[in-house]
N, C-alpha and C positions, 0 to 999 in steps of 0.2 A: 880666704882662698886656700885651697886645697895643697899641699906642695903633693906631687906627684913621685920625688924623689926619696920623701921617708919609706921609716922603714913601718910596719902593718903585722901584726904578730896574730898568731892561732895557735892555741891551745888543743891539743890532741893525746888521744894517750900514745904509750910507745908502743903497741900494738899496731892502732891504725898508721901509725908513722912506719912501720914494717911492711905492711902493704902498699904505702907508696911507693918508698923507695924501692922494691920489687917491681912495682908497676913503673916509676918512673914520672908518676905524678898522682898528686892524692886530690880523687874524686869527692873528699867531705867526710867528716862525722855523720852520722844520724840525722842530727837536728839538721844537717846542712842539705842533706839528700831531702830532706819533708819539707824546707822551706824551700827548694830551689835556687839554692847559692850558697857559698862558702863564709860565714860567717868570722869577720878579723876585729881586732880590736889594735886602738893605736896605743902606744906608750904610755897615755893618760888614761887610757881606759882597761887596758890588760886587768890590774889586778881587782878593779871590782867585775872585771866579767869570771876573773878565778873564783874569788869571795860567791859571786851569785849563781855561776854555774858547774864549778867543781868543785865545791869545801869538800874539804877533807880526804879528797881523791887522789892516792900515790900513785905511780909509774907514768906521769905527764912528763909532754915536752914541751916550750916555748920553741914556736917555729917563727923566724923573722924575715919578712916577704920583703925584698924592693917594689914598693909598689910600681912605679916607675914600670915596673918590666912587665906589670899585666894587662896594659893596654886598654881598648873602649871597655873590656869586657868586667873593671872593675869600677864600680857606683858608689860613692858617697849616697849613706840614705838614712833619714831620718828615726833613730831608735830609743832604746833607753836613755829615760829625760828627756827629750828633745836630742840630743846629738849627735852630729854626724857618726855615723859606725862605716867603715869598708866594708863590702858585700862583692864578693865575687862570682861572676853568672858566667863560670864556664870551671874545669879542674885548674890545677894551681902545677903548671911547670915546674919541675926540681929546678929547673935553670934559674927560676925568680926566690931562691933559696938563700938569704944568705950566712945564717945560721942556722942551727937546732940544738938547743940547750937542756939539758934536764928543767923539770919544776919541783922538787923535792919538796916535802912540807917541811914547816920548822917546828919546835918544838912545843909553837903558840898555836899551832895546827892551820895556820895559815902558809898559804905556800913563797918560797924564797926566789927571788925574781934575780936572774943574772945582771951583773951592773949593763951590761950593753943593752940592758930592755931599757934602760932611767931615761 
C-alpha cells in the first residue's frame, strides 16, 4: 500500500526551480512537459534516478513534495524495473513543498543527497 503521507522528491536544476518559485508553482522539466506529468521519485529511488538521469550535472536541487497534499491528481505507476514511481498530472503547488535542498556533486562525481532524503 501506498502511504500518501511520505514524502516524493524531484530533481530540477536551479534554474527551473527559479521559475517556479516566480510563477508560484513548477509546471515540469522537459521530459515532464513530453510525457504529460511530473516525474518524482521516492527516497529509494532518488539516487538512481540522479545516477541515470543527471550524472555529473551541477546546479540541481532535491525538491521534497508531501505527497499527501497533491491529491487524485497524483498516480502511482508502474516504471523503471517494475516499480512503482509518483507521477503527477497536473503542476505541483509550492504549497505541497516541504523542502528544497542543493544536490552538489561529490568528489566521486556522483551527487550528495541531504540526510532528510534517507
Amino acid at each position: 500500500m501506498i502511504q500518501r503521507d511520505r514524502l516524493i522528491f524531484k530533481i530540477c536544476s536551479t534554474s527551473l526551480w527559479s521559475v517556479a518559485e516566480a510563477a508560484g508553482r513548477f509546471d515540469g522539466a522537459p521530459v515532464d512537459l513530453a510525457d504529460g506529468y511530473i516525474h518524482f521519485s521516492t527516497a529509494a529511488q532518488a539516487r538512481e534516478t540522479a545516477a541515470k538521469h543527471f550524472s555529473g550535472q551541477e546546479n540541481l536541487f532535491l525538491v521534497a513534495v508531501e505527497a499527501g497534499k497533491l491529491g487524485e491528481a497524483l498516480k502511482w505507476e508502474v516504471s523503471r524495473g517494475g516499480a512503482l514511481f509518483p507521477h503527477l498530472y497536473a503542476a505541483l503547488p509550492l504549497s505541497a513543498v516541504a523542502w528544497v535542498r542543493p544536490l552538489p556533486l561529490g568528489p566521486d562525481g556522483k551527487h550528495i543527497f541531504p540526510v532528510e532524503a534517507s
